[in-house]
SERO-4910 file (N, C-alpha, C, O; in steps of 0.05 Angstrom, whole numbers):
BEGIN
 pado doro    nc1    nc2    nc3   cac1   cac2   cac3    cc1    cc2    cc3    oc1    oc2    oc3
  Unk    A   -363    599   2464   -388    608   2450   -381    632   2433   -371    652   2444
  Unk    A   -387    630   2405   -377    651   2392   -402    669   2385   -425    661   2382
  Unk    A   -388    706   2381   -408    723   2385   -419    729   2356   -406    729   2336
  Unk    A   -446    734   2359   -458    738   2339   -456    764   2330   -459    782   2346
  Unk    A   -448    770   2293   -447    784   2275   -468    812   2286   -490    814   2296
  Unk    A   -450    829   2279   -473    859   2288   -487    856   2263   -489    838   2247
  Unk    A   -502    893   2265   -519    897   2231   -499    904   2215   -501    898   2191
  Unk    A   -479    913   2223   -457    927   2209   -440    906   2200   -433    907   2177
  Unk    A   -432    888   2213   -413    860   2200   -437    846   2178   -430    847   2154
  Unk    A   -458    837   2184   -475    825   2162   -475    851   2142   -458    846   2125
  Unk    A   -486    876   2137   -491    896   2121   -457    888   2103   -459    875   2082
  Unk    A   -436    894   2111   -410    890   2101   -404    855   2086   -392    848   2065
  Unk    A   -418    841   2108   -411    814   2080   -428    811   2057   -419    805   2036
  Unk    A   -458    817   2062   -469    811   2040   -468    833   2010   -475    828   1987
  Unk    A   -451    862   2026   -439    883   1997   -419    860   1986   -422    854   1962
  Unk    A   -404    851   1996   -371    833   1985   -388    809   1974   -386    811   1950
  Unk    A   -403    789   1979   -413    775   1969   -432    785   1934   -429    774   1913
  Unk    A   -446    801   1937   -453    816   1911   -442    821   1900   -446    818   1875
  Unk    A   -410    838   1914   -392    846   1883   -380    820   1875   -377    813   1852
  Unk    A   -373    808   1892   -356    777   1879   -376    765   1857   -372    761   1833
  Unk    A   -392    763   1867   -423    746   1844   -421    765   1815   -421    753   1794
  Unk    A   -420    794   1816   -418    810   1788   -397    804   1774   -399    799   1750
  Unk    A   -368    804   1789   -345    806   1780   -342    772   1763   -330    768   1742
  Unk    A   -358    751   1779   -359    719   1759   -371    733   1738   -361    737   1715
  Unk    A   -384    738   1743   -412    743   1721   -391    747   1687   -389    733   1667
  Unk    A   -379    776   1696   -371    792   1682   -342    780   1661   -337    786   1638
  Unk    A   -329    762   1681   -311    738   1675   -318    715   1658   -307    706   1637
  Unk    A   -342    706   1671   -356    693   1641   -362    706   1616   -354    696   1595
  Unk    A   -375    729   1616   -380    733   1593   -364    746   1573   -375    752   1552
  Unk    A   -332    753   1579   -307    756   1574   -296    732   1558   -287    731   1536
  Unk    A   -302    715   1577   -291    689   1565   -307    680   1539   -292    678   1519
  Unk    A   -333    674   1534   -348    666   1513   -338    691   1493   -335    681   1471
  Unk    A   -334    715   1493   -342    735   1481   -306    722   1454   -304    718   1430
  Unk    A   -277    720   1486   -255    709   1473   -259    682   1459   -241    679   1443
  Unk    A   -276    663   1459   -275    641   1455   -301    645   1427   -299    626   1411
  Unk    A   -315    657   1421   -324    662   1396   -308    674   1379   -310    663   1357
  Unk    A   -290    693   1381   -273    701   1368   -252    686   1353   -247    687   1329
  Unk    A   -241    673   1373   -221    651   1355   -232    633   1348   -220    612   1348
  Unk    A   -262    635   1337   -266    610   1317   -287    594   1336   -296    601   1357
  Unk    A   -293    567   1320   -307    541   1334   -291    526   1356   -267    525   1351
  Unk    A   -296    518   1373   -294    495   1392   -280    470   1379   -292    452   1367
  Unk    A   -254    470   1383   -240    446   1379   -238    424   1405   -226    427   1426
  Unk    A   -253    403   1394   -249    378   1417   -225    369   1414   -216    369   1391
  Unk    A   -207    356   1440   -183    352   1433   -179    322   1420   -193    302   1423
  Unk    A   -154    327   1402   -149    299   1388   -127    280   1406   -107    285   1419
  Unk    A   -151    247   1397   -142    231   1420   -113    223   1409   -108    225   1385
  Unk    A    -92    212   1432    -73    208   1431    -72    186   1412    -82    197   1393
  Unk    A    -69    173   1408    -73    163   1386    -59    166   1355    -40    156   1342
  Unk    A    -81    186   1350    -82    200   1323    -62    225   1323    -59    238   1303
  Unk    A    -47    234   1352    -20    250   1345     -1    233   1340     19    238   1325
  Unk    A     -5    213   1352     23    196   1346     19    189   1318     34    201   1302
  Unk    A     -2    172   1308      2    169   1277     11    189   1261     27    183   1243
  Unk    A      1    218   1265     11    242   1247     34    245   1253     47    247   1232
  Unk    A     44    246   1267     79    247   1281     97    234   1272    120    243   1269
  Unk    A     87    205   1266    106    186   1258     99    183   1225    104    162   1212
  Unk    A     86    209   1212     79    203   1182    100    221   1175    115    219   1156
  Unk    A    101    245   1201    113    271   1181     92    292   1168     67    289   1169
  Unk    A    104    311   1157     90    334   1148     80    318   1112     93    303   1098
  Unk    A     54    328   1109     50    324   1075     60    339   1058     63    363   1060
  Unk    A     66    324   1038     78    344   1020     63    337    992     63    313    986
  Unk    A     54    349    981     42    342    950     70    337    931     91    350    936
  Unk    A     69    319    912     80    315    891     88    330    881     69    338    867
  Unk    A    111    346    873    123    368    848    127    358    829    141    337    827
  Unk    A    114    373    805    118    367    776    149    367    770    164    384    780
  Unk    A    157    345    751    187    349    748    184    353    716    183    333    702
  Unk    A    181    384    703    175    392    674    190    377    658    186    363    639
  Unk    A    211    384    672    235    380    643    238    350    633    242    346    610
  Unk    A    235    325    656    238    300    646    209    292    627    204    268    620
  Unk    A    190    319    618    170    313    600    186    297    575    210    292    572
  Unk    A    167    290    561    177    278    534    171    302    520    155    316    531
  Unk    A    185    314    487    179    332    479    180    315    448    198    300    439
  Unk    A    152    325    438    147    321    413    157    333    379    150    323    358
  Unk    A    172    352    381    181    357    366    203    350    350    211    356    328
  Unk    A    214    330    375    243    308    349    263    334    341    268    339    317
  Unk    A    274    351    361    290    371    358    313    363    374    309    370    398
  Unk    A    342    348    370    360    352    400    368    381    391    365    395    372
  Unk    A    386    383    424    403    406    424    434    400    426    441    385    444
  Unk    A    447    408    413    470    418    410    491    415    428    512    403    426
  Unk    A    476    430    451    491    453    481    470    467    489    460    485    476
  Unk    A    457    456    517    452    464    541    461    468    564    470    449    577
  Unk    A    460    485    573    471    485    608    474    512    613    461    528    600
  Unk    A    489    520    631    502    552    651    520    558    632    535    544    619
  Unk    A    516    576    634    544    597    626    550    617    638    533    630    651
  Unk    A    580    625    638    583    649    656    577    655    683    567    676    691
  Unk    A    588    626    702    589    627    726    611    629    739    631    618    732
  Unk    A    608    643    762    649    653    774    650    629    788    631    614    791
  Unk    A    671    627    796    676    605    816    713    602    826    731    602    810
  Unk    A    716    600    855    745    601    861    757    575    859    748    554    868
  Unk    A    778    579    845    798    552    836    830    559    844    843    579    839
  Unk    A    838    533    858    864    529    850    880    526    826    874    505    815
  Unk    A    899    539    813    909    522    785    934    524    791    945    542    803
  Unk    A    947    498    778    978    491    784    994    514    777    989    526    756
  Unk    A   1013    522    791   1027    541    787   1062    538    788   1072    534    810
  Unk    A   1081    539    762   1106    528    758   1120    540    787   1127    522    803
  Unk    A   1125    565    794   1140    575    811   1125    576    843   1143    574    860
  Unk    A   1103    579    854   1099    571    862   1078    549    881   1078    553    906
  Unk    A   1062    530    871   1055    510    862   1034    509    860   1029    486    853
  Unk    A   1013    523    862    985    527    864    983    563    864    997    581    873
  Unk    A    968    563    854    956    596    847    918    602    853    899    596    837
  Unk    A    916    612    873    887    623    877    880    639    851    896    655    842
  Unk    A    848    633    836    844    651    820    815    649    819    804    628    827
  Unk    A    802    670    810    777    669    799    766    659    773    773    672    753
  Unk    A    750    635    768    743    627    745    710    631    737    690    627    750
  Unk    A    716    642    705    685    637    690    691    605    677    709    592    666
  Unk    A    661    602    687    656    563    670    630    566    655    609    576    661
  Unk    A    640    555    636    614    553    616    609    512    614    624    494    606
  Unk    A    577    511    626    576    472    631    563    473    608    554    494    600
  Unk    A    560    449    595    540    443    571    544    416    572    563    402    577
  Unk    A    512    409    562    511    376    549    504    375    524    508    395    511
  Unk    A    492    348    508    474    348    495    456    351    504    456    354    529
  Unk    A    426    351    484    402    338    501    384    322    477    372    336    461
  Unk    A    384    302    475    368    282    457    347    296    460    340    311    478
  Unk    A    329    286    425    303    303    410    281    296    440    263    313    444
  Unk    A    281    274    461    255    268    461    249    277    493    228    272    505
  Unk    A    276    296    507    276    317    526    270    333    523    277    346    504
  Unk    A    251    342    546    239    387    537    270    385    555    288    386    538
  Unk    A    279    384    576    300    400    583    316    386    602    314    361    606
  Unk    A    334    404    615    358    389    630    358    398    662    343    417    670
  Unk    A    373    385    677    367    393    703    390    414    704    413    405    708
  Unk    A    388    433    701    412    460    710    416    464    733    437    476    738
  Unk    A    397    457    758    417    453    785    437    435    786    458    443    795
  Unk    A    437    411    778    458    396    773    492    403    770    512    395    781
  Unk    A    486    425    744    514    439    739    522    453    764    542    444    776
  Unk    A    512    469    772    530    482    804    525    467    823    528    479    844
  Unk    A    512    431    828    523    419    848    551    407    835    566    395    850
  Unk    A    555    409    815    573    377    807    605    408    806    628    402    802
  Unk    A    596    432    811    622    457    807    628    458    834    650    450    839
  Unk    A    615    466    853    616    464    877    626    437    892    636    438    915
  Unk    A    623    421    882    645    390    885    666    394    886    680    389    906
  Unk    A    676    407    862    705    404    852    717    433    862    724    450    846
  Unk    A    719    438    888    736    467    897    765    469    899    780    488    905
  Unk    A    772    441    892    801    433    900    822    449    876    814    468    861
  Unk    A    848    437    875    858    449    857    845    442    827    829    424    825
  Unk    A    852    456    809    834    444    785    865    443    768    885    457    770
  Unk    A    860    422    754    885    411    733    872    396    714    849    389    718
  Unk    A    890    388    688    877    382    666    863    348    673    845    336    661
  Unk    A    877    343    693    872    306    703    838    313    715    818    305    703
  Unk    A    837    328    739    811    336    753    792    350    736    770    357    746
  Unk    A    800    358    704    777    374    699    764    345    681    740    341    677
  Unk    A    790    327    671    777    304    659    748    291    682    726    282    674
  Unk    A    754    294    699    739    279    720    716    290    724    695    279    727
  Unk    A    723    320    723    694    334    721    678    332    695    654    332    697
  Unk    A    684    331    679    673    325    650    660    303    652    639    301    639
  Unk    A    672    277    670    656    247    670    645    254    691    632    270    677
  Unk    A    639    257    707    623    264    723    596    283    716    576    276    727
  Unk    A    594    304    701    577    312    694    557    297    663    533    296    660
  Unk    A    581    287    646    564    268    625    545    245    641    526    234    630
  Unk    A    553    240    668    544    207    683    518    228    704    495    220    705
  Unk    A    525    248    713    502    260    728    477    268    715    454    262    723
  Unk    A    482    283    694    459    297    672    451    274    650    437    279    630
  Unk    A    463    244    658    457    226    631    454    234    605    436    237    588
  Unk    A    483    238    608    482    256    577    501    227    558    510    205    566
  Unk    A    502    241    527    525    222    516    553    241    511    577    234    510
  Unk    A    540    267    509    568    282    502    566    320    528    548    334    535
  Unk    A    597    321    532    585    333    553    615    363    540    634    356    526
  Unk    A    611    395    549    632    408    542    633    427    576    614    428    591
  Unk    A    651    434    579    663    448    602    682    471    593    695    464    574
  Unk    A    686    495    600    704    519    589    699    526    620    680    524    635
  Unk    A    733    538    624    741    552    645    760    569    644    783    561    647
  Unk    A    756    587    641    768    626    634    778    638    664    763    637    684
  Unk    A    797    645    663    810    660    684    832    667    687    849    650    683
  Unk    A    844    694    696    869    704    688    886    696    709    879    694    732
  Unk    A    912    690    697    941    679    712    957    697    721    953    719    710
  Unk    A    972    698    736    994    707    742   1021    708    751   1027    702    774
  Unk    A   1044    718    729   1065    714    740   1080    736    742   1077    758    731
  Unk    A   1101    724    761   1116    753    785   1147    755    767   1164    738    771
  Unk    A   1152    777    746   1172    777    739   1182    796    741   1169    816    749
  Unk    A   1211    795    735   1232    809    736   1230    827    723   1210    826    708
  Unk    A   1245    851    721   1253    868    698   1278    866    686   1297    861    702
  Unk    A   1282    869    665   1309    852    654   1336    874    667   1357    862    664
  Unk    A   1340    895    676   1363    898    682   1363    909    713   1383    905    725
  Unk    A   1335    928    730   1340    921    751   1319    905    759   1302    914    774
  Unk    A   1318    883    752   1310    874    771   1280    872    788   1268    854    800
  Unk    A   1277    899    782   1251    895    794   1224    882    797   1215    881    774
  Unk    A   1212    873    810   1185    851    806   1157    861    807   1148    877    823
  Unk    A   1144    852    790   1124    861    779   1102    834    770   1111    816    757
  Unk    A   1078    835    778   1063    816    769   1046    830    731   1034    849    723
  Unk    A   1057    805    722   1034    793    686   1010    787    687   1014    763    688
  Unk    A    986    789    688    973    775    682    974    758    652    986    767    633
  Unk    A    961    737    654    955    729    618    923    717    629    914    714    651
  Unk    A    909    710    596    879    699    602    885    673    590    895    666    569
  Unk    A    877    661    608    874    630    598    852    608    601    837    615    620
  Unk    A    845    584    592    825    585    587    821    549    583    830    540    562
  Unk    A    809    530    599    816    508    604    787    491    581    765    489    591
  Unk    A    790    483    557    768    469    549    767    445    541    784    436    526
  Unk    A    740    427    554    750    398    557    721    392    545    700    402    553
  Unk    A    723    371    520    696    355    509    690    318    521    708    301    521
  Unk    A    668    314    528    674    289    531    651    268    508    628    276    502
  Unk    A    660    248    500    634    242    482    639    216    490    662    210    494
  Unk    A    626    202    492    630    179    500    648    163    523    646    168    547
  Unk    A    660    151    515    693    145    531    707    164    516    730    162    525
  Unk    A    707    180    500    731    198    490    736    229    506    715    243    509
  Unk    A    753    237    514    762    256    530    784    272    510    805    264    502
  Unk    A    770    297    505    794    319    488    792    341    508    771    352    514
  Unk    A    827    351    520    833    371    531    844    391    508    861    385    492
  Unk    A    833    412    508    855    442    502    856    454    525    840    452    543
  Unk    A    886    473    523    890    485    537    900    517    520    920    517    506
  Unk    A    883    542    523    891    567    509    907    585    526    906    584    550
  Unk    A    923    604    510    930    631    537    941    644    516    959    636    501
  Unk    A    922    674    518    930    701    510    956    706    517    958    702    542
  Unk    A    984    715    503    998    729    518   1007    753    500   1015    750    477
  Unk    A   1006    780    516   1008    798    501   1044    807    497   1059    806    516
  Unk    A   1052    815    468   1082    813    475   1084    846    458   1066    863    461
  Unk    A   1108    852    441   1111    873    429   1132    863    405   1152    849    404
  Unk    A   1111    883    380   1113    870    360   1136    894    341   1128    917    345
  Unk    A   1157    892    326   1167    919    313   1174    911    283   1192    895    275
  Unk    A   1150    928    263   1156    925    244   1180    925    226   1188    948    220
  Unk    A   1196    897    211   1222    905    203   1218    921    181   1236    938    178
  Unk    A   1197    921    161   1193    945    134   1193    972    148   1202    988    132
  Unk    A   1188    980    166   1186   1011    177   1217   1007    193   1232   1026    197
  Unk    A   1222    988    199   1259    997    202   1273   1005    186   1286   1027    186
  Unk    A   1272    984    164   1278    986    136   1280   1009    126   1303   1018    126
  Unk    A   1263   1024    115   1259   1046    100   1269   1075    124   1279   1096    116
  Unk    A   1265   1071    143   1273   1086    157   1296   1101    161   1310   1082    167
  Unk    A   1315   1124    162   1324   1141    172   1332   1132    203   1356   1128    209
  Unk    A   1310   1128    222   1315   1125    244   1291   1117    253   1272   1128    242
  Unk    A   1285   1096    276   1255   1088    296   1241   1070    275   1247   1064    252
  Unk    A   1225   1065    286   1210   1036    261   1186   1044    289   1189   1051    312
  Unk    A   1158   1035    269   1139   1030    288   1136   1003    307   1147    981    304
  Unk    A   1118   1012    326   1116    976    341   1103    978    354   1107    998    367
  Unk    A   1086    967    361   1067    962    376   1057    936    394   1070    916    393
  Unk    A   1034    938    412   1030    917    427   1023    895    417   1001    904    409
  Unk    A   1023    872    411   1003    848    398   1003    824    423   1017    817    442
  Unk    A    982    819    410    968    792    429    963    762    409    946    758    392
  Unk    A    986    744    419    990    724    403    978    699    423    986    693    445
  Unk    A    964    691    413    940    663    413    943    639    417    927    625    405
  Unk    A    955    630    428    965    597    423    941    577    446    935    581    469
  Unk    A    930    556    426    909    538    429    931    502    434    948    499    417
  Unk    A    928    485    452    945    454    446    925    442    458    908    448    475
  Unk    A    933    420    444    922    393    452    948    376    460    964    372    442
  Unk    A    956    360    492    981    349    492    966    327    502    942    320    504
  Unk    A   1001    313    507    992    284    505   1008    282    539   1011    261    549
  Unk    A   1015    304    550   1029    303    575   1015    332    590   1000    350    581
  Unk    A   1028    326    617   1028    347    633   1050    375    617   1074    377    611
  Unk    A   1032    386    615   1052    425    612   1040    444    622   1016    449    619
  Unk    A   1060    463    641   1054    483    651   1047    498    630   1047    497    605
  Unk    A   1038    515    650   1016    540    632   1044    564    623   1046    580    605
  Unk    A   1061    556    642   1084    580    644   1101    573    616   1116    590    606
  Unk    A   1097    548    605   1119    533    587   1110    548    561   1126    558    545
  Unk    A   1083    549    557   1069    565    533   1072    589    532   1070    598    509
  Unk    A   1077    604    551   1084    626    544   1113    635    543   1121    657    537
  Unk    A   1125    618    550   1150    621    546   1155    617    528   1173    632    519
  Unk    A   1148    598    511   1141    598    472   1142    619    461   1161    627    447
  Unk    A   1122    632    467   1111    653    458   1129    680    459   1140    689    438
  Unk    A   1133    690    483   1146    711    494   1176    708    470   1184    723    452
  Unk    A   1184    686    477   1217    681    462   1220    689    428   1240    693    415
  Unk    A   1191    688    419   1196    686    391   1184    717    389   1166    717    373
  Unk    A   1187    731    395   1171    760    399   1192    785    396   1216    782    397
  Unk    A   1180    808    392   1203    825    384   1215    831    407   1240    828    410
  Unk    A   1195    840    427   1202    838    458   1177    829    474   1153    833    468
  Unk    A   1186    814    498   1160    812    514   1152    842    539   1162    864    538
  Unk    A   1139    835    553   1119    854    565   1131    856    597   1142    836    603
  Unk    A   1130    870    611   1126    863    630   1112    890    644   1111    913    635
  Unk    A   1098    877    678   1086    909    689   1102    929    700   1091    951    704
  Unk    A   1124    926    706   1129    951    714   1166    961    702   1181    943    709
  Unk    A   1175    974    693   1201    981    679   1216   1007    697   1204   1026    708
  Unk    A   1240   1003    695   1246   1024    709   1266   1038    685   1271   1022    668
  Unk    A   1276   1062    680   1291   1069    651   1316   1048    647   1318   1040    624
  Unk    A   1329   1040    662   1346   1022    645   1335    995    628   1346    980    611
  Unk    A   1308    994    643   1297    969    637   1281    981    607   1280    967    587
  Unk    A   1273   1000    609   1248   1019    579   1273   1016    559   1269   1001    539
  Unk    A   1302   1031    563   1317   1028    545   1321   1001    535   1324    997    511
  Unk    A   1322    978    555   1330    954    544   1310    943    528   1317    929    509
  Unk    A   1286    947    532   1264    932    507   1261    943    494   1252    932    474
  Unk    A   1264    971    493   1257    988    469   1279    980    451   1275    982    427
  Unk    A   1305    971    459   1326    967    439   1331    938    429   1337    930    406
  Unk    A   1326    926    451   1308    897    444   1292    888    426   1296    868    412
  Unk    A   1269    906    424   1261    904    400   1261    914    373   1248    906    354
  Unk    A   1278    937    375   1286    941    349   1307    933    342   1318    943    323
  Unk    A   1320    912    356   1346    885    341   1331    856    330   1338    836    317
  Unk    A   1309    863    342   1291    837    337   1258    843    323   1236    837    331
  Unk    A   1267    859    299   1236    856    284   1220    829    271   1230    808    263
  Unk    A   1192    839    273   1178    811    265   1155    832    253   1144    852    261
  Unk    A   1152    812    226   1127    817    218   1104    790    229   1113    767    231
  Unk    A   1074    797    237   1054    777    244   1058    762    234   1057    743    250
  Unk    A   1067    752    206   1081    724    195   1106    711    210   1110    688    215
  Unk    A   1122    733    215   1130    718    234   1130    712    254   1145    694    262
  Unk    A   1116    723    267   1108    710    298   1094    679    296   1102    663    312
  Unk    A   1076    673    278   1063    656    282   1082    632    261   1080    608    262
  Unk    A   1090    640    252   1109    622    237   1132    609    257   1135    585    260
  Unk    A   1145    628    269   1170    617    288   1162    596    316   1175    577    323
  Unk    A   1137    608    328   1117    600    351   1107    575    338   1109    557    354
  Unk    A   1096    567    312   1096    541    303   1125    524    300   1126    500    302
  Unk    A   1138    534    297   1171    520    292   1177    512    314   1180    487    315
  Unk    A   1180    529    340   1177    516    366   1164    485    376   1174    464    384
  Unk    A   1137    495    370   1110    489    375   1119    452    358   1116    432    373
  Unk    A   1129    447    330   1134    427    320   1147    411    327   1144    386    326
  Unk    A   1166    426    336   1194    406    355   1184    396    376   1201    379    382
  Unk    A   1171    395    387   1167    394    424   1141    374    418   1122    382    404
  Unk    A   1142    351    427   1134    325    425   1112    329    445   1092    319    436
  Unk    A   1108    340    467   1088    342    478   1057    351    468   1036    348    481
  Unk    A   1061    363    443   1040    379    432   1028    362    410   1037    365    387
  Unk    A   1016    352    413    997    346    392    980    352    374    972    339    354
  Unk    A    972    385    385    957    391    360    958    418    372    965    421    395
  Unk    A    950    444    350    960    468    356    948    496    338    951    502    315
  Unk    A    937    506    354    927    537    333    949    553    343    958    550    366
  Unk    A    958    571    327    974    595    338    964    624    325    972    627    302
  Unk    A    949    643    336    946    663    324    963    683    334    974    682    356
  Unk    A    966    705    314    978    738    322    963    764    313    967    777    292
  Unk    A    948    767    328    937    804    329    959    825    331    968    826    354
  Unk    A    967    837    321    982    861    307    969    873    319    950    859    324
  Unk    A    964    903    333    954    925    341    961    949    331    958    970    344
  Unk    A    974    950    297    977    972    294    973    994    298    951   1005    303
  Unk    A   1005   1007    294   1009   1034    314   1006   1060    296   1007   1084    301
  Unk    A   1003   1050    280   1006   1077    247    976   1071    231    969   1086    212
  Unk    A    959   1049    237    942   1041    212    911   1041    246    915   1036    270
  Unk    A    889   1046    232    862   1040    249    865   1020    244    841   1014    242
  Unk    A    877    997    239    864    962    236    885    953    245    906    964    248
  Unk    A    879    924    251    898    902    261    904    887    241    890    886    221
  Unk    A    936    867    243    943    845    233    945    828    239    953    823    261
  Unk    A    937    809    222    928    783    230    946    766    217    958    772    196
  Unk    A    946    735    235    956    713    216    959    692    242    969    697    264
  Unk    A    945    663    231    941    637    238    954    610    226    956    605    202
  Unk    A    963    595    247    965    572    238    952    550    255    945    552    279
  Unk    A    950    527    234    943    513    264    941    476    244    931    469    223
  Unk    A    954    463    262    967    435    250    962    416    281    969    419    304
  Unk    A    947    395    266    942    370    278    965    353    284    967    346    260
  Unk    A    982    341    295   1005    324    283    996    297    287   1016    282    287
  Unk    A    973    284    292    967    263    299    944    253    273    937    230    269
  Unk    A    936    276    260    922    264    240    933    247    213    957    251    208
  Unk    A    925    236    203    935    218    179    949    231    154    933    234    135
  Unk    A    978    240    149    988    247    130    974    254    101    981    238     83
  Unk    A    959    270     94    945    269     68    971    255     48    994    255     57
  Unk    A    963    242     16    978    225      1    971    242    -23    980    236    -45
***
């Protein structure tokens, strides 16, 4: 038989019973107060209709694609695209067989009158393709590849970046890296594919009239002679300047030690050239050698006595049609 509750056990449950009853109270109206706040009452969506949204995917509206507009003005262009983007390339290298370098590329197409414009992402997916070594065979490929991506009919590519080679000094010996700038440009128009290949090389030039008249010393200075080909074979880059350098009063190199200063300085005052002749002899070369097909040769003079430069160009097709 169990004992019945004093005044003091009932007085004590029914305080605990009252505060529990306030404390709901107070809990509810917490809750409505959070649940107005974030908004209306969402009933939940039947299973069903998540799976359909699930299996649609996210929406996406339509993006305008501007450029494939038609444009009314009956204007083509010329050359559109990037210019002046860096990019790392391999390029064949005679001594040792590949050379890391940094390249500027300039992409261009046409664009027929009845395009507003061209897709220019295109150009740095179709550059970013080609990371491999780059050679005159692979840049052909990039040229068709970009005329066939941008649906173009005629497409141009230029690729600028300086070379380097590790030479000697002519009596000790010592090694020293050249740069030269050179410069890979390829047209494509149709099925037709034209490579040039350019490279600055700077040499040293010694006037023979200021030997001449001289007493003693002749002026001379630095010049930068130009040579542009079109071949019909593989040629190193190293072969062109070895053209170049040979027909020169003296060539260049980075670093000289005094037996080596005395030797070019005397070097080239046994071997004067006027800008006529640099570009005259560098064509004489340039004629013999069956690989070349077509050819600019310039010479910048940097005179050492005068504020101005000397100049003089040639430049001969050998594949065009004999004038009569």
């Amino acid at each position: 038989m169990s004992a019945k509750p004093t005044a003091q056990a009932k007085a004590i449950i029914a305080e605990t019973a009252n505060a529990t009853t306030k404390m709901i109270g107070r809990t509810s109206e917490a809750s409505r107060a959070s649940d107005s706040s974030r908004g209306p009452r969402l009933d939940p969506i039947p299973e069903t209709a998540n799976a359909t949204s699930k299996s649609r995917g996210p929406r996406l509206d339509p993006i305008a694609d501007v450029q494939n507009k038609p444009d009314t003005r009956h204007i083509a262009i010329d050359k559109v695209g990037i210019k002046d983007i860096r990019h790392p390339v391999l390029v064949k290298d005679r001594s040792q067989g590949v050379q890391h370098t940094i390249a500027n590329f300039n992409m261009y197409v046409e664009l027929p009158h009845n395009f507003k414009g061209t897709h220019m992402s295109r150009f740095v997916e179709i550059l970013n393709a080609y990371d491999m070594e780059i050679s005159v065979e692979s840049f052909k490929d990039m040229l068709a590849e970009m005329r066939k991506r941008l649906e173009a009919e005629i497409g141009h590519i230029e690729m600028s970046f300086p070379y380097f080679i590790d030479k000697a000094a002519p009596v000790s010996g010592v090694k020293s890296l050249m740069d030269y700038q050179v410069r890979f440009s390829g047209q494509i128009d149709g099925d037709r594919t034209v490579m040039t290949i350019k490279v600055v090389v700077p040499v040293t030039s010694l006037c023979p009239c200021s030997k001449e008249i001289s007493e003693y010393g002749a002026h001379n200075q630095r010049s930068h002679v130009t040579l542009a080909v079109r071949t019909n074979t593989f040629v190193w880059i190293e072969d062109l300047i070895d053209i170049v350098e040979k027909q020169a009063s003296c060539e260049l190199f980075g670093l000289l030690k005094r037996p080596d200063e005395k030797y070019v300085t005397e070097r080239a005052y046994e071997n004067p050239k006027f800008v006529e002749d640099m570009v005259r002899d560098v064509a004489a070369q340039l004629n013999a050698d069956d690989r070349i097909d077509a050819y600019v040769v310039e010479s910048e003079n940097f005179e050492s006595i005068h504020n101005h430069s000397a100049y003089a160009m040639i430049k001969l097709d050998k594949t065009a049609p004999v004038a009569r």
